[in-house]
C-alpha positions in Angstrom: 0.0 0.0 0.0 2.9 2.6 0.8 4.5 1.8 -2.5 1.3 2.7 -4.2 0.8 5.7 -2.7 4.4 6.9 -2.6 4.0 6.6 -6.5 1.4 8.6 -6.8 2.7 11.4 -4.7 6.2 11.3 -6.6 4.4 11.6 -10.1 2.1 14.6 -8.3 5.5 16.5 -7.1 7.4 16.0 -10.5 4.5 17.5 -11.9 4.2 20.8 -9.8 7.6 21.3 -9.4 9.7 21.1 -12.9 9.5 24.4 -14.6 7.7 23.8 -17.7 4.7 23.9 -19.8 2.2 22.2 -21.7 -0.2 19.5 -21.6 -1.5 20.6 -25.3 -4.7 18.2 -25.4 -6.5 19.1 -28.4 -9.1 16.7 -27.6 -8.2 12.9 -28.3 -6.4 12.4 -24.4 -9.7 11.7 -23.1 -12.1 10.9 -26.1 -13.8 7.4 -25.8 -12.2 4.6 -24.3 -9.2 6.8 -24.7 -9.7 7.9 -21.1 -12.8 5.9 -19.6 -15.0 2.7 -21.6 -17.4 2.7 -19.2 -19.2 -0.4 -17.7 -21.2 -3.1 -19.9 -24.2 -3.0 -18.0 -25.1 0.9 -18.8 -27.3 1.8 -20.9 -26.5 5.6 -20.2 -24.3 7.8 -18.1 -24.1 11.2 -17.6 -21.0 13.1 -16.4 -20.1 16.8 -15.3 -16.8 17.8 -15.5 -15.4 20.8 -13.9 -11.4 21.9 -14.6 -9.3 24.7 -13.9 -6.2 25.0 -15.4 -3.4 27.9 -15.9 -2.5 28.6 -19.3 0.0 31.2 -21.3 0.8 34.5 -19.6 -1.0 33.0 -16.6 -4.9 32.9 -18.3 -7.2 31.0 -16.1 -9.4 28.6 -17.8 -12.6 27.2 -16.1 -14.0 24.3 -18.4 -17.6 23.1 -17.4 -18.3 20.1 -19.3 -21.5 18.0 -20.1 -20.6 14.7 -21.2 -23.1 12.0 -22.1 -23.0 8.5 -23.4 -25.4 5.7 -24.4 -24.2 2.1 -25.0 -26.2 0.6 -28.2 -24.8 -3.1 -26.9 -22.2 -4.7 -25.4 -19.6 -3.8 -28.0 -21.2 -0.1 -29.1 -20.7 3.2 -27.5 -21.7 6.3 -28.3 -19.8 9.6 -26.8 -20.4 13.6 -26.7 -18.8 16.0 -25.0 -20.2 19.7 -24.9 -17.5 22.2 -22.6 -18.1 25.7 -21.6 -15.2 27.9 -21.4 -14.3 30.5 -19.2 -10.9 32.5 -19.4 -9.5 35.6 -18.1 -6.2 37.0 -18.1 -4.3 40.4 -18.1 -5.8 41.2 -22.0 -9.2 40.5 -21.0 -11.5 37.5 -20.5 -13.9 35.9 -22.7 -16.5 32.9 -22.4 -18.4 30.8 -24.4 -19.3 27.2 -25.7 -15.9 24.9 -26.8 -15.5 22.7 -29.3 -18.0 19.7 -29.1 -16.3 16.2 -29.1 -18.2 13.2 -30.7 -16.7 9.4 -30.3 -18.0 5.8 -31.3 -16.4 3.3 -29.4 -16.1 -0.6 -30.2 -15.3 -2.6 -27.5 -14.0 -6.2 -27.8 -13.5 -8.7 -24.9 -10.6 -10.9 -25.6 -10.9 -13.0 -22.1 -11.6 -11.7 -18.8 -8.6 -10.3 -17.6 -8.1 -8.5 -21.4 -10.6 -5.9 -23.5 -9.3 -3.9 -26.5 -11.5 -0.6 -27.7 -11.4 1.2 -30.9 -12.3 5.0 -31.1 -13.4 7.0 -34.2 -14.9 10.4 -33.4 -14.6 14.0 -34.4 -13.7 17.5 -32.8 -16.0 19.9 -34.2 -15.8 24.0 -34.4 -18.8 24.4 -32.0 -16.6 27.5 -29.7 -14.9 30.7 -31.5 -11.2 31.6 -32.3 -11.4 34.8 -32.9 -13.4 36.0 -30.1 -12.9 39.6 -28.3 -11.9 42.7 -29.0 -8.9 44.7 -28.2 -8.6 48.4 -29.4 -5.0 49.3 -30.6 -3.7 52.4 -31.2 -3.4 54.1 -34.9 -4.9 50.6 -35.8 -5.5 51.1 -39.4 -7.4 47.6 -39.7 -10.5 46.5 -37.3 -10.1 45.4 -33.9 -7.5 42.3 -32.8 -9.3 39.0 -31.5 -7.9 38.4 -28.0 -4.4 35.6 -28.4 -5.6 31.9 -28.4 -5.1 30.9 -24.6 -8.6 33.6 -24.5 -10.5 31.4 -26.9 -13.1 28.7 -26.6 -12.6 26.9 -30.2 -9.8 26.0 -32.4 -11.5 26.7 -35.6 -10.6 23.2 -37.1 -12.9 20.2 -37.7 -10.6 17.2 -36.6 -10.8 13.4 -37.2 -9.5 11.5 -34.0 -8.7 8.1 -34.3 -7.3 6.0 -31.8 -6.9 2.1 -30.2 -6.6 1.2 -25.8 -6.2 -2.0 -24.2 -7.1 -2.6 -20.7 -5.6 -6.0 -18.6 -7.2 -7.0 -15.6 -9.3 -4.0 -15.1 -5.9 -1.7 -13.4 -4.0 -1.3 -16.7 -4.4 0.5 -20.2 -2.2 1.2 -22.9 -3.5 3.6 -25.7 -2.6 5.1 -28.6 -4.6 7.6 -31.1 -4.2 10.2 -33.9 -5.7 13.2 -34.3 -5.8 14.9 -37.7 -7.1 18.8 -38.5 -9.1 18.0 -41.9 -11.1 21.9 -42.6 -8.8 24.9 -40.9 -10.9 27.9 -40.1 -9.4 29.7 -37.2 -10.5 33.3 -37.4 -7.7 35.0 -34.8 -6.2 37.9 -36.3 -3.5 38.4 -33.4 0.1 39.1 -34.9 3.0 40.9 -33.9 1.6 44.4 -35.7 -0.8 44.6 -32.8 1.5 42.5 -30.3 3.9 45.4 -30.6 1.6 48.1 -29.6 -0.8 46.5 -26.8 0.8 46.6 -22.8 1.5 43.2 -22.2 0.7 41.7 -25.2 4.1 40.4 -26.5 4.6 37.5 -24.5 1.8 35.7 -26.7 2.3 33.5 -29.6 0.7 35.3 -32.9 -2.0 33.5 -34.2 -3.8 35.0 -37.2 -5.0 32.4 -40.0 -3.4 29.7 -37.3 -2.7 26.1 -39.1 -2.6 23.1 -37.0 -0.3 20.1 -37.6 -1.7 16.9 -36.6 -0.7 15.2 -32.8 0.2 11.2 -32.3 -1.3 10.2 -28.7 -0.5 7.3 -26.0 -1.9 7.1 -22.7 -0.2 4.4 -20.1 -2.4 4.4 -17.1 -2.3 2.2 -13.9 -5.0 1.9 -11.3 -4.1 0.8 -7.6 -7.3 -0.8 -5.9 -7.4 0.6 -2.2 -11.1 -0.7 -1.6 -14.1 -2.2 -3.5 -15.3 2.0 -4.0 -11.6 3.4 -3.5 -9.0 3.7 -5.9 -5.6 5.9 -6.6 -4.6 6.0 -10.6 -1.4 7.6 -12.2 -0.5 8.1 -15.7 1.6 9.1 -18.1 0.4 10.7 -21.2 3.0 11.8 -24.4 1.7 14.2 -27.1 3.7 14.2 -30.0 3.1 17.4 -32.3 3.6 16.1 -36.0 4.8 19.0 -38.0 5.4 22.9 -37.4 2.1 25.4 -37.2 1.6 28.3 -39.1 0.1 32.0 -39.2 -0.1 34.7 -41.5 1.6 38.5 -40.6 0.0 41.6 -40.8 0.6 41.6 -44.3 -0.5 38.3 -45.3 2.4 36.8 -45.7 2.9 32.9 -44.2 5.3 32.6 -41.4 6.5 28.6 -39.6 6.5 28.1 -36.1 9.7 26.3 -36.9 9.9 25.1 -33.5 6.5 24.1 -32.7 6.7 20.5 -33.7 8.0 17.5 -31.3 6.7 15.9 -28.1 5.2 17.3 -24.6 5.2 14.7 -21.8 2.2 14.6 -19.2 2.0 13.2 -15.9 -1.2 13.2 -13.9 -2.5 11.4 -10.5 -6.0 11.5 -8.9 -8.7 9.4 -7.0 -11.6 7.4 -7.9 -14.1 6.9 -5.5 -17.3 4.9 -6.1 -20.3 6.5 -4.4 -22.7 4.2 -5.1 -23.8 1.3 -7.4 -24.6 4.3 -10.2 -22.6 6.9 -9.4 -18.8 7.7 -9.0 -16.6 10.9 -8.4 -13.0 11.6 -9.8 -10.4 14.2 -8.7 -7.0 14.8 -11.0 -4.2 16.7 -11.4 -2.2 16.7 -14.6 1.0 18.9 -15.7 3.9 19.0 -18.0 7.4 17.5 -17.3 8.4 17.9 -21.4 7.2 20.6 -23.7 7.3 21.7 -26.9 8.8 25.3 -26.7 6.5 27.0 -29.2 2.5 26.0 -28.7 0.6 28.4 -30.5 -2.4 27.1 -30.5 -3.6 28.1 -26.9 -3.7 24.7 -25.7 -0.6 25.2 -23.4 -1.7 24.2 -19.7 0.9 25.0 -16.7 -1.5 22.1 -14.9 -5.0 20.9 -14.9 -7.0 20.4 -11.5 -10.3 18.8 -12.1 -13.4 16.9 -10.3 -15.6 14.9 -12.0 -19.1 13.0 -11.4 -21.1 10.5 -13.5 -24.4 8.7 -13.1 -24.7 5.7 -14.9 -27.9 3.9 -16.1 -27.9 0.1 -16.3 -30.1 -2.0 -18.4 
């Protein structure tokens, strides 16, 4: 018991204490069975999930999410995922609904002790990118949007693909894709305006923003304390397939030449199991590897969350 829970305090302290930045989920970390398959004998469940998490230039961002799933049989699932966004930082604060995520999930059970699950599901340009409006000085042009850390969307449509397997119920060992097919991000922050807003040029530009696509694992172990008690830590590396881009002030197409490569996260939390239908998670997540140029808004110097679901069986 002491090694379990010295494990899970050593991956919590790594994680608030090495100086970096990231987590850069764009979606597919906890789509499907990526994160949680649910149980065979559900028919539905419902979830709230509530995160706050610090992101570029210190931006808080509150995420309410509604998450609902129905299971069509035994091997079928069916996942969406609706967020509201909050954020607020020293440019301004904006709020709004976030992308919506939809999964389909197959599951297959190879034996007791082994399942593997195979996710195909979208991310789709439900929240804004180019929300907000800062007034800048002998501006010749409208307004600037508010930098990407402020905004509740992506602008993309994205395909997410991905595969898990889970042995005797305490580990899983996933890996998914996520692809950007349409790019529509309507920020028009760049470093025209960045250079003549207080506080502004610490932010990545982000006008016409093009997303590469990321390659996903998740390696997750549970430790059983109780029947309704349970500690889980995991490790979770994002690798960013190619370099972004964004246009200047002038249109012309500029690389994030170092925006590509991997960010590493570690997270810890509790599962407790309130009742035959219903069960409550607390995490904590943060960055011991980053990428050292994440336009995109996604960057995350942690992630505190508490979730609840209510499942009903057949």
């Amino acid at each position: 018991m002491s090694k379990k829970i010295l494990l899970i305090v050593l991956l919590t302290f790594i994680s608030q204490n090495i100086k970096s930045q990231g987590c850069s989920d764009a979606g597919l970390c906890t789509a499907g069975s990526m994160k949680d398959n649910g149980e065979d004998d559900e028919k539905w469940r419902f979830g709230l999930n509530s995160q706050y998490g610090q992101g570029d230039q210190k931006v808080d961002i509150f995420t309410q999410q509604l998450e609902i799933s129905r299971r069509f049989s035994d091997k079928l699932l069916v996942q969406v995922k609706m967020p509201w966004i909050n954020t607020s930082g020293n440019l301004g604060s904006n709020q709004g609904i976030g992308d919506l995520v939809l999964t389909g999930n197959y599951k297959h059970r190879v034996s007791n002790n082994l399942i593997y699950n195979i996710n195909l599901g979208f991310r789709v340009p439900t929240g804004k990118s180019g929300a907000g409006n800062i007034d800048v000085f002998n501006n010749p042009g409208p307004p600037t949007s508010l930098p990407m850390p402020y905004q509740t969307g992506l602008g993309t449509f994205d395909v997410l693909t991905g595969m898990d397997i889970r042995y005797n119920s305490v580990w899983q060992f996933a890996l998914g894709f996520q692809l950007p097919l349409i790019q529509n991000n309507a920020n028009n922050f760049n470093p025209f305006y960045a250079s003549k807003i207080p506080n502004a040029s610490g932010y990545f530009y982000s006008t016409n923003l093009k997303r590469q696509a990321d390659i996903v694992a998740r390696i997750e172990k549970k430790f059983e304390l109780n029947k309704s008690l349970a500690l889980f830590a995991n490790i979770i590396p994002i690798y960013h397939a190619g370099d972004d881009e964004y246009s200047t002030y002038n249109g012309a197409k500029e690389v994030y030449k170092q925006s590509s490569g991997l960010t590493l996260n570690t997270g810890a939390g509790l599962i407790a199991e309130l009742s035959k239908a219903s069960v409550m998670r607390l995490s904590f997540a943060a960055p011991v590897i980053t990428r050292k140029e994440r336009p995109d808004g996604l960057t995350r110097h942690f992630v505190a969350g508490i979730e609840w679901h209510y499942k009903l069986i057949h």
